[in-house]
VOBA-1610 file (N, C-alpha, C; in pm, whole numbers, padded with zeros to 5 digits, always signed):
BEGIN
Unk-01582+01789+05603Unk-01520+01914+05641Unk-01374+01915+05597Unk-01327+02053+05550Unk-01141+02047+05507Unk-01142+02107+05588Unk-01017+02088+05677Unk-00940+02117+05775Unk-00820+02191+05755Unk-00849+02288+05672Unk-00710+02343+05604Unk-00564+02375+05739Unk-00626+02419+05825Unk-00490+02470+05961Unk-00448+02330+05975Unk-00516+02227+05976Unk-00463+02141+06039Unk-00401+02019+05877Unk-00437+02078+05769Unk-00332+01991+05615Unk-00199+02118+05628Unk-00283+02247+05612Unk-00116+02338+05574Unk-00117+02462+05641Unk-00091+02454+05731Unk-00105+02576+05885Unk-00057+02694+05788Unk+00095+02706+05723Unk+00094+02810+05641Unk-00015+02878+05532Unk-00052+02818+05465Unk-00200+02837+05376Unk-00348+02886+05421Unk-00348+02802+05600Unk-00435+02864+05712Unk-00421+03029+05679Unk-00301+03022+05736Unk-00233+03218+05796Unk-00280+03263+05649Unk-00244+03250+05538Unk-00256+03325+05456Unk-00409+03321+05385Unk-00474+03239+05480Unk-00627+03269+05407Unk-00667+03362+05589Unk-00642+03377+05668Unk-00654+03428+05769Unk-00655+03580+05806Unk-00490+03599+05692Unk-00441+03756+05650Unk-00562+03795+05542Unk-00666+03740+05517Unk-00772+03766+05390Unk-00918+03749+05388Unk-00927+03655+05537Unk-01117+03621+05545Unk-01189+03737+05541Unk-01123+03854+05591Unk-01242+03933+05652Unk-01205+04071+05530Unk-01120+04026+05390Unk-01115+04155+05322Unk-01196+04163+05237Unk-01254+04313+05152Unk-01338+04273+05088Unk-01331+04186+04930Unk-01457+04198+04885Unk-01501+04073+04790Unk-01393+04093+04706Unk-01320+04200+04653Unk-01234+04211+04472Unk-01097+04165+04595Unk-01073+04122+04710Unk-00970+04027+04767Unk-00986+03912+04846Unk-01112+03878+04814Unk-01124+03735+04937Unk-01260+03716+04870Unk-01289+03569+04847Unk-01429+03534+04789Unk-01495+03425+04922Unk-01539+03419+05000Unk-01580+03397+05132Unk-01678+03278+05080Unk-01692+03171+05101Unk-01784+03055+05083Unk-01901+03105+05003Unk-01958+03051+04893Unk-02076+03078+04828Unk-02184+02939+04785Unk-02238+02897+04843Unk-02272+02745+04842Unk-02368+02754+04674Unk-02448+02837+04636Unk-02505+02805+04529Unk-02415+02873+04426Unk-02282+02871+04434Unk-02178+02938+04347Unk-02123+02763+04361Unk-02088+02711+04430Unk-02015+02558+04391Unk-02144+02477+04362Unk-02267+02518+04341Unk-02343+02405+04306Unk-02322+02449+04192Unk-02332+02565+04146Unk-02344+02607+03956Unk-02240+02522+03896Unk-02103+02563+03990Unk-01992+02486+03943Unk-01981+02373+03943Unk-02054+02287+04076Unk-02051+02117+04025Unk-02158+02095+03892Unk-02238+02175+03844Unk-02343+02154+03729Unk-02282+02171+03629Unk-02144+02263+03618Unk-02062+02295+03507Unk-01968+02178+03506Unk-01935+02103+03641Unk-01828+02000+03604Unk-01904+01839+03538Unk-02037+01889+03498Unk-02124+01739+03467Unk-02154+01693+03616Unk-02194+01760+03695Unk-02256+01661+03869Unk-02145+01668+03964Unk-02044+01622+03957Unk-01912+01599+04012Unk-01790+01621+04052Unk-01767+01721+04160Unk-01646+01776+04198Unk-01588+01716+04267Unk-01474+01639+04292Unk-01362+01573+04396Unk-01453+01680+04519Unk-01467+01570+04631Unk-01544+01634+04752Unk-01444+01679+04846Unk-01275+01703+04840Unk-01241+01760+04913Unk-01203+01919+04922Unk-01237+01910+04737Unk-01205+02039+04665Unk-01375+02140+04738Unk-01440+02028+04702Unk-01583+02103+04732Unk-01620+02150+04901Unk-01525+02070+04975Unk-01542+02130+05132Unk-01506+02245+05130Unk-01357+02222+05057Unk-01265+02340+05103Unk-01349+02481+05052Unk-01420+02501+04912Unk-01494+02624+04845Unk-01595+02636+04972Unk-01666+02541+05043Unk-01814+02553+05126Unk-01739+02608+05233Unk-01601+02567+05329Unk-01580+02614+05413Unk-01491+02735+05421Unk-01396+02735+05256Unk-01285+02890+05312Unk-01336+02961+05190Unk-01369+02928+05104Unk-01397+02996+04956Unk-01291+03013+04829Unk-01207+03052+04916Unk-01028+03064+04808Unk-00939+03091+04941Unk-00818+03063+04872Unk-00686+03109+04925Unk-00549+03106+04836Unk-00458+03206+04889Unk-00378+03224+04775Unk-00271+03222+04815Unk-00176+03266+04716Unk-00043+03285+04784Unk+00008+03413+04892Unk+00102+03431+04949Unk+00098+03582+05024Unk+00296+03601+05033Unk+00324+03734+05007Unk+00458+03776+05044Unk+00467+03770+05179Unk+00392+03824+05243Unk+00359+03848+05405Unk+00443+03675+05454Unk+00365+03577+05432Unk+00415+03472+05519Unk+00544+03375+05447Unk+00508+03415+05285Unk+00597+03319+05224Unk+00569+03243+05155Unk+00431+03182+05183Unk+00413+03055+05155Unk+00305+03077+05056Unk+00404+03017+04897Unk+00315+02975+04774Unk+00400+02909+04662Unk+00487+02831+04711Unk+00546+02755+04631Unk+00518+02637+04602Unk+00557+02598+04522Unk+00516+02412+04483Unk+00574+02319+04416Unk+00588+02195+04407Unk+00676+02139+04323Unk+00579+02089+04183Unk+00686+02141+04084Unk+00570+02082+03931Unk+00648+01957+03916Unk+00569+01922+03847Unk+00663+01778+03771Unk+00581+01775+03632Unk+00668+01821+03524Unk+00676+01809+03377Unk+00700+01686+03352Unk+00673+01674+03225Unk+00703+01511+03137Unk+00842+01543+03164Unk+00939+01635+03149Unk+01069+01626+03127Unk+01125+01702+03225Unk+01078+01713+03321Unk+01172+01804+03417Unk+01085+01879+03535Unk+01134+01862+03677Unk+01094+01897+03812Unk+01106+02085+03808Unk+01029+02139+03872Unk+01071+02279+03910Unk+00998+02325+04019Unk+01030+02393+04121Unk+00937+02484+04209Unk+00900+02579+04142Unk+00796+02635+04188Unk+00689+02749+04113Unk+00639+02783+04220Unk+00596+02926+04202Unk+00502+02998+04302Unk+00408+03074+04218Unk+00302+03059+04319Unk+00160+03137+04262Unk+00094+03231+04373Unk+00042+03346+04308Unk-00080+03408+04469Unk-00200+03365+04430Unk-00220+03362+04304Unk-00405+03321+04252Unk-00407+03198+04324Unk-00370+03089+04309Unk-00353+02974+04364Unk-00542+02929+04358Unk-00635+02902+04463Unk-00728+02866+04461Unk-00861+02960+04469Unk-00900+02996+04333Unk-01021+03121+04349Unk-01127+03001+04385Unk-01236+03169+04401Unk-01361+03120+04514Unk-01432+03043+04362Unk-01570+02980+04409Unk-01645+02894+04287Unk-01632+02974+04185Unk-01733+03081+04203Unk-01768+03228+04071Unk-01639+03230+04012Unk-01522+03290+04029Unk-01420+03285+03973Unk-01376+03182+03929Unk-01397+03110+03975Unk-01370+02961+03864Unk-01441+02893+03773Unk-01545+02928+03785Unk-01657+02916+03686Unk-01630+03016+03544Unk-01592+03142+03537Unk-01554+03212+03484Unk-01458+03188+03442Unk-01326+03134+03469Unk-01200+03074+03424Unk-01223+02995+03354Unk-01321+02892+03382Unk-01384+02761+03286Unk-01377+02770+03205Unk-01495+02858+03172Unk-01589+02874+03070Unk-01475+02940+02963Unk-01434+03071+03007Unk-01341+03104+02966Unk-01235+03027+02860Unk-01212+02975+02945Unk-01041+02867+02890Unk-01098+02752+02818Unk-01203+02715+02823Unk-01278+02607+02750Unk-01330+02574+02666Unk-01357+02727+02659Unk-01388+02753+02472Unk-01298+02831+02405Unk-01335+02863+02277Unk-01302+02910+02148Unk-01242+03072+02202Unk-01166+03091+02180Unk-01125+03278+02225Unk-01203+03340+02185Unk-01287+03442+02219Unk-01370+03558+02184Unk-01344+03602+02055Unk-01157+03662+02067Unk-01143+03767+02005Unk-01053+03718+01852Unk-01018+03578+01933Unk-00860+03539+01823Unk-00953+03394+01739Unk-00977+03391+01621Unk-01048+03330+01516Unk-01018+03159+01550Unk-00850+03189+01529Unk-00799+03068+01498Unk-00778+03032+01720Unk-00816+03002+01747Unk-00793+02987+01883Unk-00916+02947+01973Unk-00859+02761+01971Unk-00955+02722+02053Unk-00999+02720+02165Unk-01026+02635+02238Unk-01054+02590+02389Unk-00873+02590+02405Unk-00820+02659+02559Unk-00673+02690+02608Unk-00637+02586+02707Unk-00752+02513+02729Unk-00698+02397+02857Unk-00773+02240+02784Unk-00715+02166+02849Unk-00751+02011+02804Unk-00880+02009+02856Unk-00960+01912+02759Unk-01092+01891+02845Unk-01124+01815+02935Unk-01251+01853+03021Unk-01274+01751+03138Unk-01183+01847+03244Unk-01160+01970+03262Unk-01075+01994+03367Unk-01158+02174+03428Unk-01166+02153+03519Unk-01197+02321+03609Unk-01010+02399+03625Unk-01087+02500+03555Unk-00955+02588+03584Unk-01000+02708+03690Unk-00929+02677+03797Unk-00976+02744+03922Unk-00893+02884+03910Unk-00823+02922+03832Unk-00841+03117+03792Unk-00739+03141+03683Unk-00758+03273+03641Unk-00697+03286+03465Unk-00628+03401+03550Unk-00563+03412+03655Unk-00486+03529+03683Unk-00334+03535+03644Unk-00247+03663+03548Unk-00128+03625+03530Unk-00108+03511+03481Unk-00224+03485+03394Unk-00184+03424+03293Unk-00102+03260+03273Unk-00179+03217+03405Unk-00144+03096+03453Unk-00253+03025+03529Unk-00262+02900+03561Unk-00369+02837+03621Unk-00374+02754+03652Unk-00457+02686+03781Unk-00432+02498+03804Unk-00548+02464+03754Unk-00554+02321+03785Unk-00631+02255+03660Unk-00660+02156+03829Unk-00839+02105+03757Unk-00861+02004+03837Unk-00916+01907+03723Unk-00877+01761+03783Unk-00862+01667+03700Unk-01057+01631+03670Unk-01124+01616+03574Unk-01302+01564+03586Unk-01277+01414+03543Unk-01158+01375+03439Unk-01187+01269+03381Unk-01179+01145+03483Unk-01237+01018+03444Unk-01304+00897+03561Unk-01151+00853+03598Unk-01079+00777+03490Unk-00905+00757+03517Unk-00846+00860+03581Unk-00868+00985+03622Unk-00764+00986+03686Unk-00841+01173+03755Unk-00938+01092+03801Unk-01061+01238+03882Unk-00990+01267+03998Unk-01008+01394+04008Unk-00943+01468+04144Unk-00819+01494+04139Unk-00754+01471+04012Unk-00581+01536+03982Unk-00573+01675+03986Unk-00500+01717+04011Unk-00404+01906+04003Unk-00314+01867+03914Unk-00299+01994+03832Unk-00232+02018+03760Unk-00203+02159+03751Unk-00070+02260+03677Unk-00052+02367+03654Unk-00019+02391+03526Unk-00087+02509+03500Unk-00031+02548+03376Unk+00066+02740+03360Unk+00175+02695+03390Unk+00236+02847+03409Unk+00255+02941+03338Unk+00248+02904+03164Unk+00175+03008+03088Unk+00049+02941+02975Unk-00039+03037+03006Unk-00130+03036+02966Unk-00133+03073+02788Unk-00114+03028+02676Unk-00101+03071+02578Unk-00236+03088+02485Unk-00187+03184+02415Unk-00288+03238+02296Unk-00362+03107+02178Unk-00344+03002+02260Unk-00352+02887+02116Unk-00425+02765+02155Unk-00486+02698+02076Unk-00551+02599+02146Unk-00473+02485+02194Unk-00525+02454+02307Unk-00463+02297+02387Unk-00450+02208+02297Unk-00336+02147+02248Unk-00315+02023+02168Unk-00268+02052+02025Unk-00225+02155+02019Unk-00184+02183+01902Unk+00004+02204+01940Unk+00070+02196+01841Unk+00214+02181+01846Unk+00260+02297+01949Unk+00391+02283+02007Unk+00384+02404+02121Unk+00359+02406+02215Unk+00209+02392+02253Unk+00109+02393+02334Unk+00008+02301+02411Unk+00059+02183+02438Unk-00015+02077+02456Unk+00009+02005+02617Unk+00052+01853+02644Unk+00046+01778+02809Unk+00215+01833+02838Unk+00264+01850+02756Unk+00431+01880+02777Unk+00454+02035+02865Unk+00327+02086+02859Unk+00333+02236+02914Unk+00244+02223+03020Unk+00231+02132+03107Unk+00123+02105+03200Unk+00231+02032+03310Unk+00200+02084+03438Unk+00297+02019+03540Unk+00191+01921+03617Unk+00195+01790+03665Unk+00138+01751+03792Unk+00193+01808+03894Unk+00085+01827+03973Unk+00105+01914+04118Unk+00066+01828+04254Unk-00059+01733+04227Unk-00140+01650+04322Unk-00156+01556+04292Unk-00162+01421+04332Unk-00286+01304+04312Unk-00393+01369+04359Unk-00432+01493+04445Unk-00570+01487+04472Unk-00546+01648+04515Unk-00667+01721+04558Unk-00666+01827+04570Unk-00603+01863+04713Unk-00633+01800+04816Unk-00576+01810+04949Unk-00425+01772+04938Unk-00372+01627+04850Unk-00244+01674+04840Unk-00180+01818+04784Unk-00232+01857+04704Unk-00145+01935+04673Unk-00155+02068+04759Unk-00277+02075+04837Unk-00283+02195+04953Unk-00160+02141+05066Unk-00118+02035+05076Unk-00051+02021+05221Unk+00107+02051+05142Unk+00119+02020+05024Unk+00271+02039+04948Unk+00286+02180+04909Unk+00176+02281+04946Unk+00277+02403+04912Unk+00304+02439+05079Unk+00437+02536+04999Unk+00507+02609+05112Unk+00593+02717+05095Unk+00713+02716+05158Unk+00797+02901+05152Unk+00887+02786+05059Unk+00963+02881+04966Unk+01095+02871+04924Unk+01165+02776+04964Unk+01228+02803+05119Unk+01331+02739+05200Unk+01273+02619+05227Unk+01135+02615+05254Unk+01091+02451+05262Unk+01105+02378+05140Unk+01061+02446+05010Unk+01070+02324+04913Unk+01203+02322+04884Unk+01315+02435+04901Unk+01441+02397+04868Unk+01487+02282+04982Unk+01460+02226+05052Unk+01479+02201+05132Unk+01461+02056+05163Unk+01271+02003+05108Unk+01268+01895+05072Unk+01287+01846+04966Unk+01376+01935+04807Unk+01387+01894+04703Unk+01498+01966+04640Unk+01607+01942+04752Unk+01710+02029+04709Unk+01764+01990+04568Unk+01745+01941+04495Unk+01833+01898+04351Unk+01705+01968+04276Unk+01606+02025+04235Unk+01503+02108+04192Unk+01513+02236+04204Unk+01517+02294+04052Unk+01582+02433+04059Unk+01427+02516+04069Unk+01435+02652+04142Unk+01295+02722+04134Unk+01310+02831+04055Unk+01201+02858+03992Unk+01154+02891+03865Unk+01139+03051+03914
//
């Protein structure tokens, strides 16, 4: 079971301000929607990521309470960031996948947009977190704050544009918060 009120009481409220809205704003637990998705991740989803989809479905950021900030950490440099997409329901992430994982539809020269081995839990605004599949280092978060037109690994565009966010998925649910908190526990970190 994830215990989200009791990792990030703020993140609670703001999936709270949203359980009961409808589907195009709240994706409500879908259990054969995270099995598709553990079949898309090769068998295997970090099982705290997989409570949290069985028991809240998504949760995001909200103006209302404040709380959707986070600390990145770049190869070269710390920043707070805020997101509202933050964690879509399975379906929507399945769709982000697939999406970001392959070849662009429309643009010739434009491959797969995210590293492989990773679930991109939503393509909203053009930004997205990343969950880690590979065995070294399974169950990582990561962000990617712009999403570019070009394939992953090509000059530009490659691990240098990717923030760590988590060792694991529950860390990085208990590390977001408002503004004033992360200025707060990381006052020398400028926000973005």
């Amino acid at each position: 079971m994830f215990d989200l009120k009791a990792i990030n009481p703020g993140l609670y409220e703001n999936w709270m301000l949203v359980k009961d809205a409808p589907p195009e704003f709240h994706s409500p637990p879908d259990p054969s929607a995270v099995q598709e998705l553990e079949t898309l991740a090769g068998g295997k989803l970090p099982q705290d990521y997989k409570d949290f989809l069985l028991e809240y479905g998504d949760v995001g950021g909200s103006v209302q309470t404040g709380v959707r900030y986070f600390l990145c950490r770049y190869p070269d440099k710390e920043v707070i960031d805020s997101d509202f997409a933050m964690i879509s329901g399975a379906r929507h992430t399945i769709a982000s996948t697939k999406v970001l994982s392959k070849p662009h539809q429309t643009l010739d020269n434009v491959g797969p947009r995210i590293p492989e081995n990773m679930i991109a839990t939503n393509i909203d605004n053009y930004c997205t977190f990343l969950i880690d599949l590979r065995s070294d280092s399974f169950g990582r978060m990561y962000y990617i704050s712009d999403l570019k037109k070009k394939t992953f690994g090509t000059p530009g565009y490659d691990w240098d544009n990717v923030a760590f966010v988590g060792e694991t998925f529950t860390e990085f649910m208990a590390g977001v918060g408002t503004k004033e908190e992360l200025k707060a526990k990381y006052p020398k970190v400028k926000v973005r």
